[in-house]
C-alpha positions as a Markdown table, in Angstrom:
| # | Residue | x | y | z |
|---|---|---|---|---|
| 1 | Unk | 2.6 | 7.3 | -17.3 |
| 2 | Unk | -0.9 | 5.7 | -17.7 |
| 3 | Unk | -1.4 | 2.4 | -16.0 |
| 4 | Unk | -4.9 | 2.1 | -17.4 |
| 5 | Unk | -7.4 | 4.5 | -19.2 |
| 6 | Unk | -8.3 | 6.8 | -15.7 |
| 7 | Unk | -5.4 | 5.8 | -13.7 |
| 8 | Unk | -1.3 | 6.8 | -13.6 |
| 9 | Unk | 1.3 | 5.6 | -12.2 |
| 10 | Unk | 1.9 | 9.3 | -10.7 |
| 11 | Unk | -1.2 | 9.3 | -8.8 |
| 12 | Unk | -1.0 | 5.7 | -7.1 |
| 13 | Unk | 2.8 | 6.7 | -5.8 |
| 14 | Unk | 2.0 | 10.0 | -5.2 |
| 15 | Unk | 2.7 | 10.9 | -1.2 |
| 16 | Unk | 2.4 | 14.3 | 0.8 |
| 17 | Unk | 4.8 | 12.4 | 3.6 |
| 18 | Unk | 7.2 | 10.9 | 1.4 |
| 19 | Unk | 8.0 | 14.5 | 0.0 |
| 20 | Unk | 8.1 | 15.7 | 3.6 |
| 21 | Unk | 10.4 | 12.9 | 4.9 |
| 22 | Unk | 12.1 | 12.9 | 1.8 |
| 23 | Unk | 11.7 | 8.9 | 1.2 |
| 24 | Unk | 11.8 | 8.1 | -2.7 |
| 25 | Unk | 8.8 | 5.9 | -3.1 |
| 26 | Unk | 9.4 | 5.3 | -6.8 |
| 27 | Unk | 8.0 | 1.7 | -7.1 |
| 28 | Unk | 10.5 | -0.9 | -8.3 |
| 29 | Unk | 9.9 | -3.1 | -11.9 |
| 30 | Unk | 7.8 | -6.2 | -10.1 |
| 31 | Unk | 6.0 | -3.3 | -8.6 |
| 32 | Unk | 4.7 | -1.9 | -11.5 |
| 33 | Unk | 2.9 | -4.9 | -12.9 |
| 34 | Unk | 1.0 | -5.2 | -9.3 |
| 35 | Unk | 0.2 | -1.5 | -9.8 |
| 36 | Unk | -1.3 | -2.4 | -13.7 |
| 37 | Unk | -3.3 | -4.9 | -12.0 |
| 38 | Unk | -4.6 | -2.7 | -9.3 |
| 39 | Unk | -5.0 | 0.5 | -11.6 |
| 40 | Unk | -7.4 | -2.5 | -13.8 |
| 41 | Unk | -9.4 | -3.3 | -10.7 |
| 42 | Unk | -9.4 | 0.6 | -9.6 |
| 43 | Unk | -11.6 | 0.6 | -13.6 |
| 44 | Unk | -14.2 | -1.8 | -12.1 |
| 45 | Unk | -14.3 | 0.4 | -9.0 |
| 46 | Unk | -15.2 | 3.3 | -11.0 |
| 47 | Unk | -17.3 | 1.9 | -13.8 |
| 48 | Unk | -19.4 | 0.5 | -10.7 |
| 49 | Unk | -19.5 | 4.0 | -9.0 |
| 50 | Unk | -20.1 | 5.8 | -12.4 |
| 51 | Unk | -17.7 | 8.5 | -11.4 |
| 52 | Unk | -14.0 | 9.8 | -11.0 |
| 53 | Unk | -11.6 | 8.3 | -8.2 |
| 54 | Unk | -10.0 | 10.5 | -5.8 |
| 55 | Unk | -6.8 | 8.4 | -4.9 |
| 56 | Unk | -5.4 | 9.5 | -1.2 |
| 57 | Unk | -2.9 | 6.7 | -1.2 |
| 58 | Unk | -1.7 | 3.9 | -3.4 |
| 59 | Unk | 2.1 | 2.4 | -3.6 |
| 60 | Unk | 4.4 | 2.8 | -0.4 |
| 61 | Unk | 7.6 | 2.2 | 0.0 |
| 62 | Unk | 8.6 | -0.1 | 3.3 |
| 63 | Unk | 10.0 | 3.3 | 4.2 |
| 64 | Unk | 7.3 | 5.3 | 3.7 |
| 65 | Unk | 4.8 | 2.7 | 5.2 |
| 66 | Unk | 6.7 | 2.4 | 8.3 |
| 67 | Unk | 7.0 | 5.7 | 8.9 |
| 68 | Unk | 2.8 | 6.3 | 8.5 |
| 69 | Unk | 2.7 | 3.4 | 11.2 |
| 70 | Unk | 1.7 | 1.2 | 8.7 |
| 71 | Unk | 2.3 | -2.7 | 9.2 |
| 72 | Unk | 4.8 | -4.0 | 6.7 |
| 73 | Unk | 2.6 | -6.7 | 5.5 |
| 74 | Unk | 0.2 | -4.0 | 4.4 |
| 75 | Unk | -0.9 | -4.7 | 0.6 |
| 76 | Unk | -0.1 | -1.1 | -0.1 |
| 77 | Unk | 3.8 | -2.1 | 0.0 |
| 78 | Unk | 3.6 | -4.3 | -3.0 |
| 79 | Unk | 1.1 | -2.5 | -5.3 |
| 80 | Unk | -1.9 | -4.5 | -4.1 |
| 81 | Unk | -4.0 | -1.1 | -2.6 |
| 82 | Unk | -5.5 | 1.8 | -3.0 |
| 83 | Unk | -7.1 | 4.2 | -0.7 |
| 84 | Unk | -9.5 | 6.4 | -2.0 |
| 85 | Unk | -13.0 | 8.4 | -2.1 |
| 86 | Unk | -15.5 | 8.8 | -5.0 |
| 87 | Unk | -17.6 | 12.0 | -4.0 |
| 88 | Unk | -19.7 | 12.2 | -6.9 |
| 89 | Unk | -21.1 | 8.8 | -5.9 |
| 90 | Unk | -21.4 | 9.1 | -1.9 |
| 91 | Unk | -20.0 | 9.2 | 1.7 |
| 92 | Unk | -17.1 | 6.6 | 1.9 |
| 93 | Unk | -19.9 | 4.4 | 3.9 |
| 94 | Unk | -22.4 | 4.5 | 0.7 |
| 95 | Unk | -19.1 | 3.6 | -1.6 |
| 96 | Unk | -17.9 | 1.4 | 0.6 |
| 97 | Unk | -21.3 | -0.8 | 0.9 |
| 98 | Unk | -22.0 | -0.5 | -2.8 |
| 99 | Unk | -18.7 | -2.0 | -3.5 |
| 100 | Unk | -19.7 | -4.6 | -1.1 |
| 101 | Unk | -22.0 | -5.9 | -3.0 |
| 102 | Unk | -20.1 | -6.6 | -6.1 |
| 103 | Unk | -17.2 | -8.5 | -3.9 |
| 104 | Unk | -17.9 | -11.3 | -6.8 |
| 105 | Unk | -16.5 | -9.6 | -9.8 |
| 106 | Unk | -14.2 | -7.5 | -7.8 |
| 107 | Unk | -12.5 | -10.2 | -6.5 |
| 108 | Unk | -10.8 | -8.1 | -3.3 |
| 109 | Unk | -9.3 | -9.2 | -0.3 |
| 110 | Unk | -9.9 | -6.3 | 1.8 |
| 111 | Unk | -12.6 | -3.6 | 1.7 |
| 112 | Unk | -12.3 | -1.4 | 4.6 |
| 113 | Unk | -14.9 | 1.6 | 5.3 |
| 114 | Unk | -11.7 | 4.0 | 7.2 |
| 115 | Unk | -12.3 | 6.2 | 10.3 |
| 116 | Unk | -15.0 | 7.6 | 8.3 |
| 117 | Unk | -12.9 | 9.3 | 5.3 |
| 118 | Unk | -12.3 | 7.2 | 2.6 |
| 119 | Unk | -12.2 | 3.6 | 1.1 |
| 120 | Unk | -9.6 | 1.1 | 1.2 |
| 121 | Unk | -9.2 | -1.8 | -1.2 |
| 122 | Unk | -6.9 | -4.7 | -1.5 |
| 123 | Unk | -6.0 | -7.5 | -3.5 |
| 124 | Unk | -4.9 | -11.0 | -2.3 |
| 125 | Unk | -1.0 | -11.5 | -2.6 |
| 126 | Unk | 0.4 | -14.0 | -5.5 |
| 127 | Unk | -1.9 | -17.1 | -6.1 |
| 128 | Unk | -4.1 | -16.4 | -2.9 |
| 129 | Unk | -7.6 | -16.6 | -2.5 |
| 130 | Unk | -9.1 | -13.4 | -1.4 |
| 131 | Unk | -10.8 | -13.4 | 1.8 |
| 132 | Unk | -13.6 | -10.8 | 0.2 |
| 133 | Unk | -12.7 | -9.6 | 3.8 |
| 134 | Unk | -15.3 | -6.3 | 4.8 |
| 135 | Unk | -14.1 | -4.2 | 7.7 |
| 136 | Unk | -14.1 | -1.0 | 9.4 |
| 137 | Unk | -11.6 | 0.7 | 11.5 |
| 138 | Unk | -12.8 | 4.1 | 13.2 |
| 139 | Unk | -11.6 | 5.0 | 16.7 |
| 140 | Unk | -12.7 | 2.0 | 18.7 |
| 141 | Unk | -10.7 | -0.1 | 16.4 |
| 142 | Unk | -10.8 | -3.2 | 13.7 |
| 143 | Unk | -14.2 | -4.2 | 13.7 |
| 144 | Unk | -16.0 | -6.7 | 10.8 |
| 145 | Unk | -18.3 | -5.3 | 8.9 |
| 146 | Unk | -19.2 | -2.3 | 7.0 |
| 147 | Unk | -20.7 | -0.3 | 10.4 |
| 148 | Unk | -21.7 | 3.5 | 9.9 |
């Protein structure tokens, strides 16, 4: 089922370890309108990158986040964020820092540059004000900033 032109609602549930652990991650109805509005900022992403999204995780259950080690008040529980990579525009760093740059129109709460491998992005919960937050986590940890 399309959430938007480029994006389904397959690809942003879609998880390798919830078919291995056998966890349904089948988002429930509220779900799916936080999904719509992520799959719509997901079309900025990619009209700014001029190129396809290669989603590596989207939606996750409370089951399925927990048992990736996730923290529970991760925004990829309620539909708020997608992980990704867009080769045909760069490394994650170069997507990452281009995406940076258009924090205004984007409106995201998180932008995280991850170990190196791909791009996570996150809207603020409900009525909050996103904290246009830019980080990187690689193997020494959190750490502000987009950092090579």
């Amino acid at each position: 089922m399309n959430l938007t032109e480029h994006f389904t609602i397959e690809e942003l549930t879609r998880s390798q370890k919830a078919v291995e652990l056998g966890i349904d991650n089948t988002p429930p109805a509220d779900v799916l309108e936080e999904l719509r509005a992520t799959a719509m900022m997901m079309e900025q992403v990619r009209q700014i990158l001029g190129g396809p999204i290669l989603t590596s995780s989207g939606y996750r259950c409370l089951a399925l986040n927990r048992a990736i080690g996730s923290k529970d008040t991760s925004a990829h529980v309620w539909g708020g964020a997608v992980d990704f990579t867009c080769p045909s525009f760069g490394t994650p760093l170069e997507v990452a820092q281009r995406l940076a740059t258009r924090q205004a129109l984007l409106g995201f709460d998180q932008l995280i540059h991850e170990h190196a491998r791909w791009v996570h992005i996150g809207r603020a919960a409900g009525d909050a004000t996103p904290r246009g937050q830019l980080l990187t986590i690689d193997s020494r940890g959190i750490r502000a900033g987009l950092l090579a």
